[in-house]
GUDRENBA-608190 format. One line per 3 residues: their letters; for each residue x, y, z of C-alpha. Coordinates in nm, 4 decimals. Layout:
! residues N
A = X/Y/Z ~ ...
! end
This chain:
! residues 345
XXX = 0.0000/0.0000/0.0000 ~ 0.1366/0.3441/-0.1030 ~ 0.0002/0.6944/0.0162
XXX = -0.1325/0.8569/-0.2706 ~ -0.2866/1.1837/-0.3385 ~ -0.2091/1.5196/-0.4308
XXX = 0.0920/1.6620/-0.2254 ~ 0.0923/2.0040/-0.3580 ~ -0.2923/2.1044/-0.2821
XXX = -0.3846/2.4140/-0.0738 ~ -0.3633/2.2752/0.2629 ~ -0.2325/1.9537/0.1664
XXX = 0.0586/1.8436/0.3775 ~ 0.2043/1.4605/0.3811 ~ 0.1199/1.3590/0.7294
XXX = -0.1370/1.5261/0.9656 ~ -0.0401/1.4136/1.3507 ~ -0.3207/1.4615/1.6158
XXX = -0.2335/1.4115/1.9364 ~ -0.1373/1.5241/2.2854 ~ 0.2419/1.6806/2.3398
XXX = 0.3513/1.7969/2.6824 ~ 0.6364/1.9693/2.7775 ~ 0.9548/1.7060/2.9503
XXX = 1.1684/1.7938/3.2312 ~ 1.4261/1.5950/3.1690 ~ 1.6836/1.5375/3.4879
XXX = 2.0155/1.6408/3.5256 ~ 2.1249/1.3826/3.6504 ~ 2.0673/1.0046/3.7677
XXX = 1.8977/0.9000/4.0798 ~ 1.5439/0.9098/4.2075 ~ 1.3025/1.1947/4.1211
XXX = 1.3179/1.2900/4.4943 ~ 1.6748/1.2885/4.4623 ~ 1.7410/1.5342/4.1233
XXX = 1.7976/1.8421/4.2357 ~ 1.7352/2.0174/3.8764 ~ 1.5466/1.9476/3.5434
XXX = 1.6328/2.0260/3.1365 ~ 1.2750/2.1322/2.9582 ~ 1.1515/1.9450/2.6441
XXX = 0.8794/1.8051/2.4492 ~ 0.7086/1.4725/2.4194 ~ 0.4008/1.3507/2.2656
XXX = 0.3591/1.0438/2.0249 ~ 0.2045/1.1969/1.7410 ~ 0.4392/1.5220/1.7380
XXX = 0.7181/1.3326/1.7786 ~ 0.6200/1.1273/1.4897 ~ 0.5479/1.4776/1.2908
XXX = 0.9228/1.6556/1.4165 ~ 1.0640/1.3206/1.2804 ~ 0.9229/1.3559/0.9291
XXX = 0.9768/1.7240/0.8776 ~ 1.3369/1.6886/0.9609 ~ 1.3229/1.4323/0.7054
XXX = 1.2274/1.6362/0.4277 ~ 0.8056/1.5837/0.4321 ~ 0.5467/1.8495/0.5238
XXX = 0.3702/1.7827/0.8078 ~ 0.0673/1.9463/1.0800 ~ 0.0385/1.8693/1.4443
XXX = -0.2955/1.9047/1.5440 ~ -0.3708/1.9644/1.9101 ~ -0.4755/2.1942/2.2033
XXX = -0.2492/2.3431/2.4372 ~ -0.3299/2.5894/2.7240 ~ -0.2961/2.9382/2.6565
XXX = -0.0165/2.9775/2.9170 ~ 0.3742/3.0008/2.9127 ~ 0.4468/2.5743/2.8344
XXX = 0.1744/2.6030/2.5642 ~ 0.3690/2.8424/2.4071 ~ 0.6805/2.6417/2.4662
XXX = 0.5185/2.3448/2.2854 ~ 0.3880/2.5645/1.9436 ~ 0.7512/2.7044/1.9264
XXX = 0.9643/2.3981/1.9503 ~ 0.7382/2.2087/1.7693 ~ 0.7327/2.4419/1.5072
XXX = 1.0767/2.4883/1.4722 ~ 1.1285/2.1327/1.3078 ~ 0.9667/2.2737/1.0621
XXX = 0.5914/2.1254/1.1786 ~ 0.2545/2.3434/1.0414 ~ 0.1346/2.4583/1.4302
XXX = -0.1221/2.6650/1.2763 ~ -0.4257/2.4436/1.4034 ~ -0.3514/2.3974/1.7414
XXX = -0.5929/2.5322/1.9999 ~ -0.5696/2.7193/2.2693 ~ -0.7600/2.6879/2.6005
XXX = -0.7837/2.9279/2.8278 ~ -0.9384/2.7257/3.0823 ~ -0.7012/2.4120/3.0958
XXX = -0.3470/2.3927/3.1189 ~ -0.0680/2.2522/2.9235 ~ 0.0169/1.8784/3.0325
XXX = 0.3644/1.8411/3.1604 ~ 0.5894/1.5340/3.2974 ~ 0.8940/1.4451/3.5021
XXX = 1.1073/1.1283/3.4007 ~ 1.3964/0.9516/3.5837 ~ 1.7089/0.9210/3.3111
XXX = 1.7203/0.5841/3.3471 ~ 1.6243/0.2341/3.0891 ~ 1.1803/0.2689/3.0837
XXX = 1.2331/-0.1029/3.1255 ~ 1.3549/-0.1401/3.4444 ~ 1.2109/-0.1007/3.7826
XXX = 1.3591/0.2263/3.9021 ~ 1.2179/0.4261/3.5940 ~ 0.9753/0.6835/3.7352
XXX = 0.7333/0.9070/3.5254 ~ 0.5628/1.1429/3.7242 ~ 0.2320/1.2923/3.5018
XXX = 0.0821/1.6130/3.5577 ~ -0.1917/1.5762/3.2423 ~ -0.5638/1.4950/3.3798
XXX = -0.7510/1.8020/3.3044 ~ -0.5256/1.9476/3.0215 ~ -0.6242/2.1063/2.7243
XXX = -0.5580/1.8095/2.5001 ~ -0.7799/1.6002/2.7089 ~ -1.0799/1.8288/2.5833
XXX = -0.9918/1.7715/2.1604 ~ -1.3442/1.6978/2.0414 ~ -1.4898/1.6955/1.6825
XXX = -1.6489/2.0686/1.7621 ~ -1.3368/2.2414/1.8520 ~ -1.0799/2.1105/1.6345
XXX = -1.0524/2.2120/1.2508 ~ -1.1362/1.8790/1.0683 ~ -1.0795/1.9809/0.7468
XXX = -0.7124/2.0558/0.8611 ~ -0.6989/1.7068/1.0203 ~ -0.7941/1.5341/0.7327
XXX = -0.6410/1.6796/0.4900 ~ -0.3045/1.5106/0.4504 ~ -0.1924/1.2278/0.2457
XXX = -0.1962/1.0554/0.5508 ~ -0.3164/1.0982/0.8965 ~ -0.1425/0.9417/1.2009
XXX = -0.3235/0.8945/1.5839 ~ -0.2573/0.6507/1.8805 ~ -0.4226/0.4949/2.1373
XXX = -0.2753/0.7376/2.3903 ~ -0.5355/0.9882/2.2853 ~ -0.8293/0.7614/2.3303
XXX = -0.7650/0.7341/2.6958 ~ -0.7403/1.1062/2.7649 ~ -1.1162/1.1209/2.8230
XXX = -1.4684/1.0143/2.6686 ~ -1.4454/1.3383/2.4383 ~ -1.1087/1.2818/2.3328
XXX = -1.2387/0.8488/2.2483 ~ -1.5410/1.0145/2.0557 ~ -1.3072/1.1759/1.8092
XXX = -1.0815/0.8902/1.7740 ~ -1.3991/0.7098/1.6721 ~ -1.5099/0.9487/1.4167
XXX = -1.1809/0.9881/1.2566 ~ -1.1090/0.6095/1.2617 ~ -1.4431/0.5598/1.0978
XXX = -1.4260/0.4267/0.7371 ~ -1.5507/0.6387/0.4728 ~ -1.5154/0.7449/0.0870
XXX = -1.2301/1.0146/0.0869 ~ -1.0356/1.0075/0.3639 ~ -0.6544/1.0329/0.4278
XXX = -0.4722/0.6669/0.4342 ~ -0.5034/0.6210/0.8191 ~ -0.2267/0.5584/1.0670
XXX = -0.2937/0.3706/1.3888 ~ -0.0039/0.3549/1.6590 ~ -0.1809/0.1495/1.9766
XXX = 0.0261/0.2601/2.2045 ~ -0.1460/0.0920/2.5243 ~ -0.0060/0.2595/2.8196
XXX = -0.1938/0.0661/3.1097 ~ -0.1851/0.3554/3.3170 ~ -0.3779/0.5814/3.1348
XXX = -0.6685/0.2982/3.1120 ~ -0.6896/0.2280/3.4772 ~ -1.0744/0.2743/3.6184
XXX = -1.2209/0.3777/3.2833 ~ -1.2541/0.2021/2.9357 ~ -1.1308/-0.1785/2.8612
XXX = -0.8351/-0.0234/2.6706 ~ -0.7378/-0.3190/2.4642 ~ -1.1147/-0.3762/2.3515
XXX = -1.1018/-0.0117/2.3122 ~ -0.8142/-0.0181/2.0769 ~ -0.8605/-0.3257/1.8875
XXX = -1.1874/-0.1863/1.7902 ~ -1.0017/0.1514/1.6601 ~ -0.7347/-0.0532/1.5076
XXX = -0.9812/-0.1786/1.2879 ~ -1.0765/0.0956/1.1089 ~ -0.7064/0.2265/1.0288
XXX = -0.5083/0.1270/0.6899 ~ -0.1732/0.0806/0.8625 ~ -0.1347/-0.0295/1.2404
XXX = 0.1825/-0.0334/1.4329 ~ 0.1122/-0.2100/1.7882 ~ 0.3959/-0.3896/1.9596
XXX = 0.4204/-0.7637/2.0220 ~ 0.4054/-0.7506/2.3958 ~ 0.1203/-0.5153/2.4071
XXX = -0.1624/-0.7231/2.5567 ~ -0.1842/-0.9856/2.2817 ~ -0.1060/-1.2762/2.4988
XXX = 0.1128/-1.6000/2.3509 ~ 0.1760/-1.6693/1.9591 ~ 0.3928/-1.4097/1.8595
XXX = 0.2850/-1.1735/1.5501 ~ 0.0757/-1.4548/1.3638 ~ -0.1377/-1.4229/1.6663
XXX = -0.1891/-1.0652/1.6318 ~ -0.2869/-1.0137/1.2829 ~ -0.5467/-1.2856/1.3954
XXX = -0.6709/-1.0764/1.6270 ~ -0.5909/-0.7776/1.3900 ~ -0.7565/-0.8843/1.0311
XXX = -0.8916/-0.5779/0.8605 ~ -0.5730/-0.3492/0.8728 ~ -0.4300/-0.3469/0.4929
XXX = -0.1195/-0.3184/0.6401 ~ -0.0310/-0.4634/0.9675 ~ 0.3457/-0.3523/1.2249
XXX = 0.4223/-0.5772/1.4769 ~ 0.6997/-0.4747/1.6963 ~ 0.8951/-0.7215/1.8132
XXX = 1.1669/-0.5614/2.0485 ~ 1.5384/-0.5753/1.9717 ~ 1.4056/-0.8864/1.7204
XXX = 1.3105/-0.6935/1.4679 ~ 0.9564/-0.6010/1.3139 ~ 0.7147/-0.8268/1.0881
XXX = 0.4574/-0.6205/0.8753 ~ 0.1829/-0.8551/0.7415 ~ 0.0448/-0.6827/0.3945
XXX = -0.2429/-0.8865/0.2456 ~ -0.1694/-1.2736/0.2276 ~ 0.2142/-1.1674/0.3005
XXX = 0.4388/-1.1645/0.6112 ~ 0.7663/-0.9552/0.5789 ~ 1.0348/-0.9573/0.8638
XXX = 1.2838/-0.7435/0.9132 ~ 1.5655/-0.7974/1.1789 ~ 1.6697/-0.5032/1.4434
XXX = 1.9779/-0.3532/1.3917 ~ 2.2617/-0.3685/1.7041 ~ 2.2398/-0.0159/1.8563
XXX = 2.4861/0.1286/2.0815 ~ 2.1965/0.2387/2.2583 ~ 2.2631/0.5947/2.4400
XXX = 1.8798/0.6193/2.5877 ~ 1.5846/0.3615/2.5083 ~ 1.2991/0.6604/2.4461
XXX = 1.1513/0.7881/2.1718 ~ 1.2089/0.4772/1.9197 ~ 0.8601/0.3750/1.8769
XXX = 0.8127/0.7084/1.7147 ~ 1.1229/0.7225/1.4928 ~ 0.9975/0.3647/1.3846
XXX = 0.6687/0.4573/1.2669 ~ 0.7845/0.8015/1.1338 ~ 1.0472/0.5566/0.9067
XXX = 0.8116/0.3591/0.8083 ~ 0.5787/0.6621/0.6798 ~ 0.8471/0.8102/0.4974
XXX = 0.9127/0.5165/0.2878 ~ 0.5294/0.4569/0.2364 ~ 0.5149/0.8518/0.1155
XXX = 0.7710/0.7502/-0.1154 ~ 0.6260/0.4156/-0.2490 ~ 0.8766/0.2033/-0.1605
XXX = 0.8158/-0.1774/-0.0955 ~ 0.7626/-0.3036/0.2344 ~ 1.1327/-0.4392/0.2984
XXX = 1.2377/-0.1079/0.2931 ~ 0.9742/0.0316/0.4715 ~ 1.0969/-0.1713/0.8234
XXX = 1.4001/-0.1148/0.6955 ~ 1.3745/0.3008/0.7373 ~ 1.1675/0.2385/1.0238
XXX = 1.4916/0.0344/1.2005 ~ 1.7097/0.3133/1.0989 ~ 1.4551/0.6052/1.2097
XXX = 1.4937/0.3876/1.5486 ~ 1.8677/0.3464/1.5125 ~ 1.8695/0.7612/1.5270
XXX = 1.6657/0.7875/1.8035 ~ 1.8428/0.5589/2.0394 ~ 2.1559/0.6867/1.9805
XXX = 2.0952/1.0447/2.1365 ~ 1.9575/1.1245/2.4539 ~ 1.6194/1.2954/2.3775
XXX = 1.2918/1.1685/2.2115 ~ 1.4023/1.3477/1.8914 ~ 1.6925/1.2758/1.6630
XXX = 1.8020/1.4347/1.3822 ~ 1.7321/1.1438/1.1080 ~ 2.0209/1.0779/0.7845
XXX = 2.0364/1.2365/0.5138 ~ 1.7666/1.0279/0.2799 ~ 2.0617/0.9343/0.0270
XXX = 2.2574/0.7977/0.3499 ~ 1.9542/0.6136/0.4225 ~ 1.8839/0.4634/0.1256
XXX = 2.2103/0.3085/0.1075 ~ 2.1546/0.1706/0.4097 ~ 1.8420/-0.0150/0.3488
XXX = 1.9398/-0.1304/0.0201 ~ 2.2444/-0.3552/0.1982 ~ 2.2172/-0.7204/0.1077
XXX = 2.0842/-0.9054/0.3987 ~ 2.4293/-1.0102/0.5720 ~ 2.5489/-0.6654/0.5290
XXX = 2.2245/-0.5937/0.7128 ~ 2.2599/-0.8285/0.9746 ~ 2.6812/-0.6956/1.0277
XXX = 2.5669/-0.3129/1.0352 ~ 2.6241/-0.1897/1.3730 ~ 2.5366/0.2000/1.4644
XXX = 2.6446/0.3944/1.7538 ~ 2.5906/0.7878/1.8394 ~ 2.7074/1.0370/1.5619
XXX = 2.6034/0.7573/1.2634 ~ 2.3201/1.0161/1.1274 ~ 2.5845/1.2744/1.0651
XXX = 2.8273/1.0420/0.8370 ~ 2.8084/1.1451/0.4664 ~ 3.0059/0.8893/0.3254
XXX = 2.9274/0.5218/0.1733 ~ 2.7500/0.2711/0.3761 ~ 3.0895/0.0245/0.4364
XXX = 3.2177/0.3039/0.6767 ~ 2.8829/0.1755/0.8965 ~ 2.9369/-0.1784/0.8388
XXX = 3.1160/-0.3608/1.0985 ~ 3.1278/-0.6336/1.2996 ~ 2.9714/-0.6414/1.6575
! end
């Protein structure tokens, strides 16, 4: 499946993200949150991160949101913005304030992470259908959402619904599930919730270990049937995208890993960039590994990608090149031929 459409339209951009962002404080240093005695400010949010990862790389893109009409809000419109992201349709709310988080710098995966979330309430949590510009969501070649924003509130679920909704005309739809457990405790069944929304999308990217239970990816595109174009994320493993009666699989690449955030994002803003540009699904995972690659070698959410020519050289190796190519920080920046990447472990 290839995004088509025209590109060049009034309007038009390649990728419309909706979602919630919130601004990051980022600590200092190691150690518990009651032990950091200082915080860096950033940005986070799914769906922009997926939009800042595309613009860098060259495609037009809109984050669609709302954001308190305070000092962070402000934060959030500028540094989004500044990766070159159309900010234009994002709402402000004068009642509600911008969402905001603390993180520990250490591995999400282990038991001393802490996130602490300062969100319920927030202006993002009130996106509905009447106060959001839907001719502005829709009109990209395609449009990319996640289950994150279905668990903000019932509002913020209603729109999912209608923009998930299949009908003559609309953008090719991106689906990220995304379940975060926490954001689904005391309210919805959040898997029913988004299998039923991953249903109605034209790609899904949902992770292996994301409430599917035992039987690897065959077991989720059981579950998952309707998607034309099914991601499953299988970890440092590698990826399998199911397209029609087809299965590809793509192996991970070995990462000198400088901070495990933000790759989820990079992934699925890889693998957009390589459907905007009609290239077969191989190379799709393949710019969706390297997308990743960038990511986890910097400390932030946000990396800035290679240079498309760089990247294309990259995912055109033969497999065992493939399987030798090792990338640590600083790889985005080379210029040169794809050997000087190629090494072994």
């Amino acid at each position: 499946m290839t995004a088509t459409g025209p590109s060049t339209a009034p309007g038009v951009v390649d990728v419309v993200a909706l979602g919630e962002s919130m601004v990051t404080f980022l600590p200092s240093r190691p150690g518990r949150l009651a032990d950091v005695p200082s915080f860096d400010r950033g940005i986070g949010g799914a769906e922009s991160n997926v939009a800042c990862t595309l613009a860098a790389a060259g495609h037009s893109a809109r984050w669609v949101s709302r954001v308190g009409a305070d000092g962070f809000g402000d934060h959030l419109i500028e540094a989004i913005g500044a990766y070159g992201v159309d900010t234009a349709y994002v709402g402000r709310d004068a009642a509600r304030p911008t969402g905001v988080y603390f993180r520990t710098a250490g591995d999400r995966a282990t038991d001393a992470h802490e996130v602490a979330y300062y969100r319920a309430g927030s202006a993002a949590s009130a996106m509905s259908a009447a106060n959001l510009d839907l001719d502005a969501v829709r009109a990209g070649r395609v449009l990319h959402l996640s289950g994150i924003t279905a668990a903000l509130s019932a509002g913020c679920l209603e729109l999912m619904r209608e923009l998930t909704a299949r009908r003559p005309g609309r953008p090719l739809l991106s689906f990220d599930v995304n379940y975060r457990p926490g954001l689904w405790r005391g309210t919805e069944d959040g898997p029913a919730v988004l299998r039923e929304l991953a249903r109605g999308a034209d790609i899904v990217f949902v992770g292996e270990d994301e409430g599917w239970g035992p039987g690897g990816p065959e077991a989720v595109r059981a579950a998952l049937p309707e998607p034309e174009l099914l991601v499953v994320k299988q970890g440092g493993t590698g990826a399998t995208a199911f397209h029609g009666p087809h299965a590809t699989f793509v192996p991970a690449l070995a990462v000198d890993v400088v901070a495990a955030v933000g790759a989820g994002d990079a992934f699925a803003a890889g693998f957009l960039s390589a459907t905007l540009r009609g290239l077969p699904v191989r190379d799709r995972l393949r710019h969706g590994h390297l997308m990743a690659a960038a990511a986890l070698t910097v400390p932030g959410d946000l990396a800035v990608p290679p240079a498309r020519a760089h990247a294309d050289r990259l995912a055109a190796l033969d497999d065992g090149a493939w399987g030798r190519l090792r990338l640590g920080p600083g790889w985005t920046q080379a210029d040169e031929g794809a050997e000087e990447e190629v090494r072994t472990p």
